[in-house]
PDB file of N, CA, C, O and CB in Angstrom:
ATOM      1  N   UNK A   1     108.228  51.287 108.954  1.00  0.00           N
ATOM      2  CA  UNK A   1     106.799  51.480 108.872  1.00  0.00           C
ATOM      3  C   UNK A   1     106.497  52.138 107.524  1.00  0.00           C
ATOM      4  O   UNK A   1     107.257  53.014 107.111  1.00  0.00           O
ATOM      5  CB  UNK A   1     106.269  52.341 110.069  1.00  0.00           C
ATOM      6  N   UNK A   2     105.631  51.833 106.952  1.00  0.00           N
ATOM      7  CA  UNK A   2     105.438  52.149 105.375  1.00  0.00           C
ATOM      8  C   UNK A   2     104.530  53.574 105.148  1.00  0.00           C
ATOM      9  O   UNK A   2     103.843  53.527 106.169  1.00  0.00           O
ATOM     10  CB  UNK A   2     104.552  50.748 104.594  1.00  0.00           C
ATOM     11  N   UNK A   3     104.185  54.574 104.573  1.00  0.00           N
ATOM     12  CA  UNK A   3     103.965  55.527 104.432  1.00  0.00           C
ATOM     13  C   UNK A   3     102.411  55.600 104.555  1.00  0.00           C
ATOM     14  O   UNK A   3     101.925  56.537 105.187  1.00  0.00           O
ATOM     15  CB  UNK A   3     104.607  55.886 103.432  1.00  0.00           C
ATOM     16  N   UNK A   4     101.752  54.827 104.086  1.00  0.00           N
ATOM     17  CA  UNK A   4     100.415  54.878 104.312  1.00  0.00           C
ATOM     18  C   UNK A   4     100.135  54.242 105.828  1.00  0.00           C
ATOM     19  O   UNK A   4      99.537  55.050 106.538  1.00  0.00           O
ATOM     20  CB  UNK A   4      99.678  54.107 103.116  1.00  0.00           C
ATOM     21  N   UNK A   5     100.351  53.321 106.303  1.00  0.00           N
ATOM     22  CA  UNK A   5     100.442  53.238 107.621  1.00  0.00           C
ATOM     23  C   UNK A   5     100.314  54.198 108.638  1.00  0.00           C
ATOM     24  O   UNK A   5      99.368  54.195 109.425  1.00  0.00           O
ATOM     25  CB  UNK A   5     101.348  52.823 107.774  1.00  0.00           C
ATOM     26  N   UNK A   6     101.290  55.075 108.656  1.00  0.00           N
ATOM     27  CA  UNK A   6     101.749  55.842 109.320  1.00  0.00           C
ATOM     28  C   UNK A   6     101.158  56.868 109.157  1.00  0.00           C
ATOM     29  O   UNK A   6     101.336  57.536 110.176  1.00  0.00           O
ATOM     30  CB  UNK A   6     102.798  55.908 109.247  1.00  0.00           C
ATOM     31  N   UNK A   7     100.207  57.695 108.071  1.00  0.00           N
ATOM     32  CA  UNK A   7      99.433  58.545 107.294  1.00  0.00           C
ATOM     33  C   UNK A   7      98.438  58.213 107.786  1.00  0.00           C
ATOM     34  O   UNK A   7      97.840  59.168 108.280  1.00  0.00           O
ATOM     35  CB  UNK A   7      99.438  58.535 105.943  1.00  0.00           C
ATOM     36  N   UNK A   8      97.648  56.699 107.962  1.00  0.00           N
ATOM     37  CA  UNK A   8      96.089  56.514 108.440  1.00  0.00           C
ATOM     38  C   UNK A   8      96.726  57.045 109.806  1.00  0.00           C
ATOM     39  O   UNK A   8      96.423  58.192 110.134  1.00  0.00           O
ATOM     40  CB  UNK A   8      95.154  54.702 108.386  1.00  0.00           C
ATOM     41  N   UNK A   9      97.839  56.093 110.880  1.00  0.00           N
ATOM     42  CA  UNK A   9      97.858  56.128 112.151  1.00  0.00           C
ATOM     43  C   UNK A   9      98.010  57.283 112.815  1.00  0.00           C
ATOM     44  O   UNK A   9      97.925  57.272 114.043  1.00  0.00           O
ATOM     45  CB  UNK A   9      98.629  55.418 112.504  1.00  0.00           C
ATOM     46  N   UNK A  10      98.340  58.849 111.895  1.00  0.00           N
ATOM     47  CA  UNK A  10      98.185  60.327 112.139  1.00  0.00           C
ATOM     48  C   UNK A  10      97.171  60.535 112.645  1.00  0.00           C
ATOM     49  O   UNK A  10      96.855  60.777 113.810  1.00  0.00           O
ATOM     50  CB  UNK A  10      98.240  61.152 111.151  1.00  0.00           C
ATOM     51  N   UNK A  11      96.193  60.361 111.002  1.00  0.00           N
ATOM     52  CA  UNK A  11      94.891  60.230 110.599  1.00  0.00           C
ATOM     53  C   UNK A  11      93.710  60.263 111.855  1.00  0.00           C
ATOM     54  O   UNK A  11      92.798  61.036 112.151  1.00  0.00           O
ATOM     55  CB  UNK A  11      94.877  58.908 109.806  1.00  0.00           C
ATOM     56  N   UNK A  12      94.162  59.190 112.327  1.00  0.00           N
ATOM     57  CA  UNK A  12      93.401  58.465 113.564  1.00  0.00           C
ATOM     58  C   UNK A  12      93.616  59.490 114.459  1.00  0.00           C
ATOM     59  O   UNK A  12      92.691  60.292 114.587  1.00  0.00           O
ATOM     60  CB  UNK A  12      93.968  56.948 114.147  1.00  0.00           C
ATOM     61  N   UNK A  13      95.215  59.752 115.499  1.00  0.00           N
ATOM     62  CA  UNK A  13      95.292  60.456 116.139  1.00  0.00           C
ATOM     63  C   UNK A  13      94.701  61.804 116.081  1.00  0.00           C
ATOM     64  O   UNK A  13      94.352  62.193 117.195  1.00  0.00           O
ATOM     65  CB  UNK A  13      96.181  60.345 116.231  1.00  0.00           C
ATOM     66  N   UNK A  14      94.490  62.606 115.155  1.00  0.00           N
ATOM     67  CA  UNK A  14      94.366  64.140 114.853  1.00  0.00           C
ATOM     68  C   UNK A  14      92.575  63.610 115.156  1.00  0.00           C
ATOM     69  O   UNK A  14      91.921  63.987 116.128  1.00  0.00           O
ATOM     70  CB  UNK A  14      95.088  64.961 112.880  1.00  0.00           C
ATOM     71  N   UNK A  15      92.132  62.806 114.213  1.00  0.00           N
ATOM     72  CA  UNK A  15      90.361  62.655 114.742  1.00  0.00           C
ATOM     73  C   UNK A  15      90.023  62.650 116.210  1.00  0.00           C
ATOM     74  O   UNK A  15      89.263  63.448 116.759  1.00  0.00           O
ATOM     75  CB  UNK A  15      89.667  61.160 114.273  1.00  0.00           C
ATOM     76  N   UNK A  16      90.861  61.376 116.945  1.00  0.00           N
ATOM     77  CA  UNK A  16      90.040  61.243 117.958  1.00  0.00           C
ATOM     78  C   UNK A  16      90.603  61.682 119.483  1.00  0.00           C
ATOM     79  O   UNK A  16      90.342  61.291 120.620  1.00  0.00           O
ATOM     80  CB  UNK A  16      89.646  59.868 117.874  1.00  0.00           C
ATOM     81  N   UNK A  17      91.548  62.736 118.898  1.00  0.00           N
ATOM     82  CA  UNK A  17      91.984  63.786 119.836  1.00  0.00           C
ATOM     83  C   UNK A  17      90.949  64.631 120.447  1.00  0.00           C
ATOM     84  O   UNK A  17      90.564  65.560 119.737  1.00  0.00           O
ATOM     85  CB  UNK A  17      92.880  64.646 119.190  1.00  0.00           C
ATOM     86  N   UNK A  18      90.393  64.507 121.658  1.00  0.00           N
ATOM     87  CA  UNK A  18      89.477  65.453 122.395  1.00  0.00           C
ATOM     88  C   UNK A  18      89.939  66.940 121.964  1.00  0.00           C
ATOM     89  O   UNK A  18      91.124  67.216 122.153  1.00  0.00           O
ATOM     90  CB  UNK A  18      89.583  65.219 124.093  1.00  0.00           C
ATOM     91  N   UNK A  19      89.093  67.914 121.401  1.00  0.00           N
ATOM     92  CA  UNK A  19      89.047  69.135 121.282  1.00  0.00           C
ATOM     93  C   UNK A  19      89.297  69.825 122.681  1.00  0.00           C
ATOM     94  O   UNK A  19      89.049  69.052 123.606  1.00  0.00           O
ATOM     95  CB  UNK A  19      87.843  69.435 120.655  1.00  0.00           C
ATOM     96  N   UNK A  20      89.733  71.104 123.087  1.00  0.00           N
ATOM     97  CA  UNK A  20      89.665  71.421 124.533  1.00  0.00           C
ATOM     98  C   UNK A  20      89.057  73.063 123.710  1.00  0.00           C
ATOM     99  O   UNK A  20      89.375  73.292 122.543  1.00  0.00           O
ATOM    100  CB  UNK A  20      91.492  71.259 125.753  1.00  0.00           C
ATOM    101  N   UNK A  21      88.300  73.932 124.411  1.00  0.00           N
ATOM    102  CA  UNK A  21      87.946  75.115 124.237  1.00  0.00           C
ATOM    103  C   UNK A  21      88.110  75.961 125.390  1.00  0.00           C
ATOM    104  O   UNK A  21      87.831  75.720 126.565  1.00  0.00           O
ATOM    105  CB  UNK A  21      86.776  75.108 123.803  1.00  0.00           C
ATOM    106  N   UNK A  22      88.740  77.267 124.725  1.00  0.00           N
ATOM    107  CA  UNK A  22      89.332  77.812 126.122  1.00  0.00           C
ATOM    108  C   UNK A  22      87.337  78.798 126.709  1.00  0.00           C
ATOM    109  O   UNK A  22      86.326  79.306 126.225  1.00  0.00           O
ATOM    110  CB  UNK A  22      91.363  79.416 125.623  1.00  0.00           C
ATOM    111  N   UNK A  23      87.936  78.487 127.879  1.00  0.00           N
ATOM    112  CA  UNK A  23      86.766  79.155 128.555  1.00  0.00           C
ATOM    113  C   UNK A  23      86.838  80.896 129.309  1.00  0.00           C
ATOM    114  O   UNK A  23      87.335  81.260 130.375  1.00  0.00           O
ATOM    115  CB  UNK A  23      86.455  78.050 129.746  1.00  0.00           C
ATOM    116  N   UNK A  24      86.086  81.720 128.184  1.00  0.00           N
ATOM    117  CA  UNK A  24      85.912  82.966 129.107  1.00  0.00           C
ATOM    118  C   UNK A  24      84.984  82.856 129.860  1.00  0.00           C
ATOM    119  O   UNK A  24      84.229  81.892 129.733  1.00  0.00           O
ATOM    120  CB  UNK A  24      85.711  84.157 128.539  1.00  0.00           C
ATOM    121  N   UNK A  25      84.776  83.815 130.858  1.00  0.00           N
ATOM    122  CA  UNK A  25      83.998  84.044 131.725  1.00  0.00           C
ATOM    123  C   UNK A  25      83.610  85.189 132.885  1.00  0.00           C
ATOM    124  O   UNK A  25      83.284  85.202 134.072  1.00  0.00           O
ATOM    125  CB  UNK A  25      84.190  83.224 132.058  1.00  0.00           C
ATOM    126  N   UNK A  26      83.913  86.395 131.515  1.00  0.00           N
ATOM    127  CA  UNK A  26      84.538  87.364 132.627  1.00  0.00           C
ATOM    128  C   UNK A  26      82.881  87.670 133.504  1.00  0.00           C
ATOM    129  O   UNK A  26      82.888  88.746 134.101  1.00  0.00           O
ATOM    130  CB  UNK A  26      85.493  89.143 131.737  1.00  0.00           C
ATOM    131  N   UNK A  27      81.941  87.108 133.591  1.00  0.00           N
ATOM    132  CA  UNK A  27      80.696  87.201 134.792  1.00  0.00           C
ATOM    133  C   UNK A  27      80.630  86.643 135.622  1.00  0.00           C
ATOM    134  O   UNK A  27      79.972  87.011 136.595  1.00  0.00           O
ATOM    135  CB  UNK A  27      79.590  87.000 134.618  1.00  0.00           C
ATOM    136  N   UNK A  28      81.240  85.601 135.576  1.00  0.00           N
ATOM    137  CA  UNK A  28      81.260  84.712 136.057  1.00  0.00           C
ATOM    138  C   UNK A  28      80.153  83.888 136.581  1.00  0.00           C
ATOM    139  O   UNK A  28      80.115  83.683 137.794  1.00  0.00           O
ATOM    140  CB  UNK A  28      81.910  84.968 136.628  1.00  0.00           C
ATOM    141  N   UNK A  29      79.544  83.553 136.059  1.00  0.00           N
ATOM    142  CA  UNK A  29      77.974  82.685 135.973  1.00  0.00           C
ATOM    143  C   UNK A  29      78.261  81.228 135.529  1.00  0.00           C
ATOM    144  O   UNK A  29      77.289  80.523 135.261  1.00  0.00           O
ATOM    145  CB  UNK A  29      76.775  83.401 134.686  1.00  0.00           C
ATOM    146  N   UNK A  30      79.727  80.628 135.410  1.00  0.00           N
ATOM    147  CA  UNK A  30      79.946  79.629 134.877  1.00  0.00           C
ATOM    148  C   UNK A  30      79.839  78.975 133.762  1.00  0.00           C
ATOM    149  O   UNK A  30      80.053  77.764 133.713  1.00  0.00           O
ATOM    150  CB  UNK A  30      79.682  79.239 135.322  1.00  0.00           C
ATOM    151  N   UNK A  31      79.404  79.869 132.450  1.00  0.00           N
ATOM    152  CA  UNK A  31      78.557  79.736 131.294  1.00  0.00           C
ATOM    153  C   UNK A  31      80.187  80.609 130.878  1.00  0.00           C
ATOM    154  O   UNK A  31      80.852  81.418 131.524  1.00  0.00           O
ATOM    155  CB  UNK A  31      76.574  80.491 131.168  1.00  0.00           C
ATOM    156  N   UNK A  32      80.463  79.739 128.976  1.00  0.00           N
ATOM    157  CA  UNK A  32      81.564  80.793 128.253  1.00  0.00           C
ATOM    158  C   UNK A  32      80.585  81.680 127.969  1.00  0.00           C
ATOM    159  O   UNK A  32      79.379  81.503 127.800  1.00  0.00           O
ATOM    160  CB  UNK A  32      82.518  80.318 126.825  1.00  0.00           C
ATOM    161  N   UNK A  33      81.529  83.065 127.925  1.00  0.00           N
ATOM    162  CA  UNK A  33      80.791  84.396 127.513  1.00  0.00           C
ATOM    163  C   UNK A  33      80.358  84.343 125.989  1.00  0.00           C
ATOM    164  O   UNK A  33      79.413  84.881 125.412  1.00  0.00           O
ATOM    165  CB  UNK A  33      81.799  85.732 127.744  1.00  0.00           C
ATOM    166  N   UNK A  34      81.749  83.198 125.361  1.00  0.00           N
ATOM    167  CA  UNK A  34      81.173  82.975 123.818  1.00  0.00           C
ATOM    168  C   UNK A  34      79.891  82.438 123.278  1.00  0.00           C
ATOM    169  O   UNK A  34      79.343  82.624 122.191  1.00  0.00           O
ATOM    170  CB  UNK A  34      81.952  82.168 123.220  1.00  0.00           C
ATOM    171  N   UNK A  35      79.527  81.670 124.395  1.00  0.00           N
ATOM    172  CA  UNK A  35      77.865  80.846 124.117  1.00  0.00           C
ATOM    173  C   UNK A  35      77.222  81.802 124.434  1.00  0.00           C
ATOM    174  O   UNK A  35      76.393  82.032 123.554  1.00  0.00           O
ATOM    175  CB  UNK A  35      77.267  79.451 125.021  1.00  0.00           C
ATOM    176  N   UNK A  36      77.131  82.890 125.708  1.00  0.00           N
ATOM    177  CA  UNK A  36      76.304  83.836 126.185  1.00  0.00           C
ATOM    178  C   UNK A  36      75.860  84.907 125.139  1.00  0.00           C
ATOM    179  O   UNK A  36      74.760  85.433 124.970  1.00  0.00           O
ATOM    180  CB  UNK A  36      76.949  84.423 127.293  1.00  0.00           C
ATOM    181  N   UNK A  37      77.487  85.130 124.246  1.00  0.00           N
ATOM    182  CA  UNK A  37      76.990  86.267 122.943  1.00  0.00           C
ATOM    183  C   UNK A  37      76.386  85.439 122.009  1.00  0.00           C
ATOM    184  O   UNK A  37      75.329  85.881 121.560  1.00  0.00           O
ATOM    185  CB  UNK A  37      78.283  87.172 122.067  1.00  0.00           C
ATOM    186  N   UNK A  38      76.774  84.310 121.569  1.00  0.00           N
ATOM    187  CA  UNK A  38      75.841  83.855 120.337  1.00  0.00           C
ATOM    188  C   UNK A  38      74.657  83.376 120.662  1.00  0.00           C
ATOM    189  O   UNK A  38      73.945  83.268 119.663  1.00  0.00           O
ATOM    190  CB  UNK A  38      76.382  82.830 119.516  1.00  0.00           C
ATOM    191  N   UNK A  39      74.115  83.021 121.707  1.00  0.00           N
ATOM    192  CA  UNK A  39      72.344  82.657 122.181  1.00  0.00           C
ATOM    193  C   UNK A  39      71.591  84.364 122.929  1.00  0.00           C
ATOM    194  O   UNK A  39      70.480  84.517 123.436  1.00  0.00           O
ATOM    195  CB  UNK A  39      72.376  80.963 123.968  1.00  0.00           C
ATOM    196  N   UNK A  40      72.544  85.260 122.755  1.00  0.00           N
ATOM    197  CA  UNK A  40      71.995  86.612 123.937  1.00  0.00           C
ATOM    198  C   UNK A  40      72.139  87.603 122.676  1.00  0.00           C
ATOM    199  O   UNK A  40      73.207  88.083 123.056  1.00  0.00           O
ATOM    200  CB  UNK A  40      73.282  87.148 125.719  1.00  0.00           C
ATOM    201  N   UNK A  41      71.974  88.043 121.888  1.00  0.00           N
ATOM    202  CA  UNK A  41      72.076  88.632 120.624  1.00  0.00           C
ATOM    203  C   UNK A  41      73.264  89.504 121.005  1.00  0.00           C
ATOM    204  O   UNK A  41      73.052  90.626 121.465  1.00  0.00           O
ATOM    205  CB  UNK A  41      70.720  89.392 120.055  1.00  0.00           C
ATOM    206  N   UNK A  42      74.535  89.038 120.833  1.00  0.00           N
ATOM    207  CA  UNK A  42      76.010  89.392 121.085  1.00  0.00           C
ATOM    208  C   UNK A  42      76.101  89.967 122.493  1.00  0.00           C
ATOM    209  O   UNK A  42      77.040  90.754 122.615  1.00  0.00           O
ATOM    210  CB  UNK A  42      76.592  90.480 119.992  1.00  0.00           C
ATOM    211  N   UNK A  43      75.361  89.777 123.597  1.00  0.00           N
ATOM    212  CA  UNK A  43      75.346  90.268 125.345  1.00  0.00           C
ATOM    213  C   UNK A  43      75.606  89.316 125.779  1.00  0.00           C
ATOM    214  O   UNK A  43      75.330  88.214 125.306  1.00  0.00           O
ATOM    215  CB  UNK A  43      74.103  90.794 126.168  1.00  0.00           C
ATOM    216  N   UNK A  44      76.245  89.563 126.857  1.00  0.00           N
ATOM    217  CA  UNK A  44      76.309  88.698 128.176  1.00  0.00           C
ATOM    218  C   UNK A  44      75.193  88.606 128.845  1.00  0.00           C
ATOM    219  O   UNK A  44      74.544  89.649 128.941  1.00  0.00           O
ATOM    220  CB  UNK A  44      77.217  89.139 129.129  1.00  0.00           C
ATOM    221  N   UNK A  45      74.870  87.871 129.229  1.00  0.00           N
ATOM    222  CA  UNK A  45      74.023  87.555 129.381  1.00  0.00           C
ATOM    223  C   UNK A  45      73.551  88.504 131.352  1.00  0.00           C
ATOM    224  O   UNK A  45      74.517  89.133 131.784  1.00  0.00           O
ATOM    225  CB  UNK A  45      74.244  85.932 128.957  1.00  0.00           C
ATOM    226  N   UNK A  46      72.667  88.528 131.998  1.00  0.00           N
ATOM    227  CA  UNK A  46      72.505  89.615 133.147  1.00  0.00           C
ATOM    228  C   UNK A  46      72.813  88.741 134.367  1.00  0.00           C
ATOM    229  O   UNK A  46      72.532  87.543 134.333  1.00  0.00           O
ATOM    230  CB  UNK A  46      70.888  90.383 133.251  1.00  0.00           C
ATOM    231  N   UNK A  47      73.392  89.311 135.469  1.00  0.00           N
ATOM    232  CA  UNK A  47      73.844  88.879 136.628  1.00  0.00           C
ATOM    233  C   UNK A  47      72.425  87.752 137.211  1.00  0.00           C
ATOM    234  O   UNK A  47      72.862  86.705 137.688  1.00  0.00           O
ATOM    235  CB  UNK A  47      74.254  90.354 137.624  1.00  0.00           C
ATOM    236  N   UNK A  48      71.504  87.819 137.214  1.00  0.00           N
ATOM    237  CA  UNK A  48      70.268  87.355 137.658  1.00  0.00           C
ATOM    238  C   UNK A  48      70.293  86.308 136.820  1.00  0.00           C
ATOM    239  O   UNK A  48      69.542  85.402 137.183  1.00  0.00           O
ATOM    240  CB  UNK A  48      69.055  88.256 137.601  1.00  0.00           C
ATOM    241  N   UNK A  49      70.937  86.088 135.744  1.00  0.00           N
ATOM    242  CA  UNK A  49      70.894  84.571 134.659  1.00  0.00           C
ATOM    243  C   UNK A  49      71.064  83.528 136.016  1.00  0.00           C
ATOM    244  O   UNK A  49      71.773  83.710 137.005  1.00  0.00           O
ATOM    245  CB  UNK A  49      72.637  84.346 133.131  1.00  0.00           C
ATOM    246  N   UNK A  50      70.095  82.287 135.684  1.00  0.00           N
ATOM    247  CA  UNK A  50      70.554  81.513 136.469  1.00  0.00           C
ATOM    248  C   UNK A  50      71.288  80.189 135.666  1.00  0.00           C
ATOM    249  O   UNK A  50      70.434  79.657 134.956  1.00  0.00           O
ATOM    250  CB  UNK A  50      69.450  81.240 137.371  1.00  0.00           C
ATOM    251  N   UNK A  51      72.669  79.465 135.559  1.00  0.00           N
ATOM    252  CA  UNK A  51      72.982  78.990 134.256  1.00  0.00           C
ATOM    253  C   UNK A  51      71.984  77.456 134.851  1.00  0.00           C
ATOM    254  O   UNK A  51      71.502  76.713 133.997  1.00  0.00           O
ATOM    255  CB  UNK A  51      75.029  78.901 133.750  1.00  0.00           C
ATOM    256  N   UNK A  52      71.767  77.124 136.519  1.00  0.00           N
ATOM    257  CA  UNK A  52      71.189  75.558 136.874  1.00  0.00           C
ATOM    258  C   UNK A  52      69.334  75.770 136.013  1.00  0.00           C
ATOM    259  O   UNK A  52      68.845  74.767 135.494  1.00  0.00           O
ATOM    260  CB  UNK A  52      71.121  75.228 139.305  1.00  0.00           C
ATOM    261  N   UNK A  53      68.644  76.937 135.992  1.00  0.00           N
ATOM    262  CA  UNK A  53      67.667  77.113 135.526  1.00  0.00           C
ATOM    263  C   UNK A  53      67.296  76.209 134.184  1.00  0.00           C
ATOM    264  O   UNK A  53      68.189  75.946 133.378  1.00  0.00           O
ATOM    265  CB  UNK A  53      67.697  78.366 135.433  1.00  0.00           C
ATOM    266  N   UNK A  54      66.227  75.844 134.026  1.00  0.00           N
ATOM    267  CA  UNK A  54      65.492  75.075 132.735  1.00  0.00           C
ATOM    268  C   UNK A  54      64.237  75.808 132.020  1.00  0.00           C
ATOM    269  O   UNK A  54      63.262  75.207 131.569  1.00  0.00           O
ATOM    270  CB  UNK A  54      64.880  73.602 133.265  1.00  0.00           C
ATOM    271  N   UNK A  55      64.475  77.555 131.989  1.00  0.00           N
ATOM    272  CA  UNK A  55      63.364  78.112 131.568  1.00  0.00           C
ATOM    273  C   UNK A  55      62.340  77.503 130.539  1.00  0.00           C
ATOM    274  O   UNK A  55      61.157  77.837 130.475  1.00  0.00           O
ATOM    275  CB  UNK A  55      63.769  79.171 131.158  1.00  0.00           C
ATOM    276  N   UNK A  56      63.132  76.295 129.515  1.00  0.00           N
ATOM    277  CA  UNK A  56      62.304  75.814 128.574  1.00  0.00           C
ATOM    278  C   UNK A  56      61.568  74.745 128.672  1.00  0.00           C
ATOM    279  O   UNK A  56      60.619  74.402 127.968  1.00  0.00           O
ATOM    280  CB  UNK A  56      62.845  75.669 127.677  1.00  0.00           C
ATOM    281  N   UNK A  57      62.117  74.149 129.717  1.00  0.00           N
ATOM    282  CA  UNK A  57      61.597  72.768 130.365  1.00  0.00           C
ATOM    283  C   UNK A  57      61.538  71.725 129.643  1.00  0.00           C
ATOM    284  O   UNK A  57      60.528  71.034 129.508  1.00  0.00           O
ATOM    285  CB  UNK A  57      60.358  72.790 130.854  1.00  0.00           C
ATOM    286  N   UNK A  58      63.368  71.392 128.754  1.00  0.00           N
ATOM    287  CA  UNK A  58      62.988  70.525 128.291  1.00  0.00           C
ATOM    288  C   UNK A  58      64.045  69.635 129.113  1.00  0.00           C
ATOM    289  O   UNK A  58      64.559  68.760 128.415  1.00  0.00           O
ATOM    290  CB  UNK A  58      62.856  70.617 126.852  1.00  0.00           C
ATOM    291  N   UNK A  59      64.479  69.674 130.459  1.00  0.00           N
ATOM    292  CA  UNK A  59      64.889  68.472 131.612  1.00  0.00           C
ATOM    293  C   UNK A  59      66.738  68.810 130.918  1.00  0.00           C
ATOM    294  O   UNK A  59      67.520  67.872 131.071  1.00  0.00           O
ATOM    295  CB  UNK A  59      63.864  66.198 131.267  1.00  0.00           C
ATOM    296  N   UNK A  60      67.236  69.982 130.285  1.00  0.00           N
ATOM    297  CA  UNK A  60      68.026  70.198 130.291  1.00  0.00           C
ATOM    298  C   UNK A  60      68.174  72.211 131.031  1.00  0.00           C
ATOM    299  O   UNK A  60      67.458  73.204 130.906  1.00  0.00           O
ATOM    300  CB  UNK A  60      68.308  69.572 128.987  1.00  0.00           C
ATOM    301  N   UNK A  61      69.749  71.871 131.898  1.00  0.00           N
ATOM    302  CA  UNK A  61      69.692  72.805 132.497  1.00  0.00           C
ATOM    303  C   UNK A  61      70.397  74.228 131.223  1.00  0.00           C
ATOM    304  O   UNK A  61      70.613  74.077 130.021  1.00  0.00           O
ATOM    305  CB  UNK A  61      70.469  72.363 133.956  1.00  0.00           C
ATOM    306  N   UNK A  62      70.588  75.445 132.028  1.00  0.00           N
ATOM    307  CA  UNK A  62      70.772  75.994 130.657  1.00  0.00           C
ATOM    308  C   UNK A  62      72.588  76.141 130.538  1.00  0.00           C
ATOM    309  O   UNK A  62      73.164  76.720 129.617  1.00  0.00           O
ATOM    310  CB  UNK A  62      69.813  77.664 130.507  1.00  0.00           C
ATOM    311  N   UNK A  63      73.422  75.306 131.987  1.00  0.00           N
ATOM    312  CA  UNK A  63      74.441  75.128 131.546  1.00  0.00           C
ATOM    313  C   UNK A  63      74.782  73.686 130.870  1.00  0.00           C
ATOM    314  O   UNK A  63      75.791  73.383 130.233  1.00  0.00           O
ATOM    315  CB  UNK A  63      75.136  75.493 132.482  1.00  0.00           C
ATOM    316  N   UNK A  64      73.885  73.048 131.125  1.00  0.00           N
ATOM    317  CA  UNK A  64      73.961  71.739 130.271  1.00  0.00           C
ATOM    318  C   UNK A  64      73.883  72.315 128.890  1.00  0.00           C
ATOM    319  O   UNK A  64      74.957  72.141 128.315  1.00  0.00           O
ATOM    320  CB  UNK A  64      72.706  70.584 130.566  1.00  0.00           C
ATOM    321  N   UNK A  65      72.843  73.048 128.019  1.00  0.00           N
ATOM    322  CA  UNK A  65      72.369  73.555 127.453  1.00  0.00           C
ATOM    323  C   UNK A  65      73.702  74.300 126.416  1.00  0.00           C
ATOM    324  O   UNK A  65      73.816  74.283 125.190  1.00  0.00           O
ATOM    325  CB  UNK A  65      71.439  74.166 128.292  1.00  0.00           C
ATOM    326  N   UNK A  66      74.487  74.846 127.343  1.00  0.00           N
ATOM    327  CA  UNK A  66      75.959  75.693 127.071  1.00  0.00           C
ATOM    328  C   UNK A  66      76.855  74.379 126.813  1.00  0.00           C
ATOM    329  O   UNK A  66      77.501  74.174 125.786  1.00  0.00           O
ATOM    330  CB  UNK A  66      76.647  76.806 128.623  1.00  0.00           C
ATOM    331  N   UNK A  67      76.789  73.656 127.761  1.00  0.00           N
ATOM    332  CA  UNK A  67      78.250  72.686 127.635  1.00  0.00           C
ATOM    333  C   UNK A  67      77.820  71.741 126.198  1.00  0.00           C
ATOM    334  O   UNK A  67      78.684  71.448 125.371  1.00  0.00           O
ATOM    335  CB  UNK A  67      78.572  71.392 129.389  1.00  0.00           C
ATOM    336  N   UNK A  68      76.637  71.398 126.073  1.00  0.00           N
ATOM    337  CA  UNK A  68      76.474  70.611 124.684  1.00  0.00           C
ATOM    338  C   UNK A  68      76.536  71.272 123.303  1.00  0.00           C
ATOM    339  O   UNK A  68      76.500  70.757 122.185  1.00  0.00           O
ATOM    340  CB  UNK A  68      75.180  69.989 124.677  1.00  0.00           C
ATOM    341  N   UNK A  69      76.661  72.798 123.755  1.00  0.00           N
ATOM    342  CA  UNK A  69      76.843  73.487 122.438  1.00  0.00           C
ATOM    343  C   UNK A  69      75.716  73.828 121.817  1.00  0.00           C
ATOM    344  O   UNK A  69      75.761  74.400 120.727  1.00  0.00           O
ATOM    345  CB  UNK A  69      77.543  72.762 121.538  1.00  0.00           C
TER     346      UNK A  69
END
């Protein structure tokens, strides 16, 4: 197999390798605590969070909201 070949066919693999992100959660509200500090001005977010809630109403929930990043 010739060197560039084998260099794109890496190439390829390393791109369209699914990312995995580890999930904290020490509240357990089902939401990572990492999305909770960067949208909650570095807090977790409060036991009463609801993550199925759509406070903004735009037909996304606010763990949908978390899982799309």
């Amino acid at each position: 197999m010739n060197l560039r070949l084998l260099t794109t066919a890496a190439s390829l693999c390393l791109f369209l390798t699914p990312k995995a992100h580890a999930i904290l959660d020490v509240n357990g509200n089902g939401l990572s605590d990492l999305w909770e500090k960067q949208y909650n001005n570095q807090q977790l977010l409060p036991p009463e969070f609801d993550p199925q809630a759509d406070p903004d109403h735009d037909g996304w929930t606010n763990a949908e909201e978390a899982a799309a990043g």
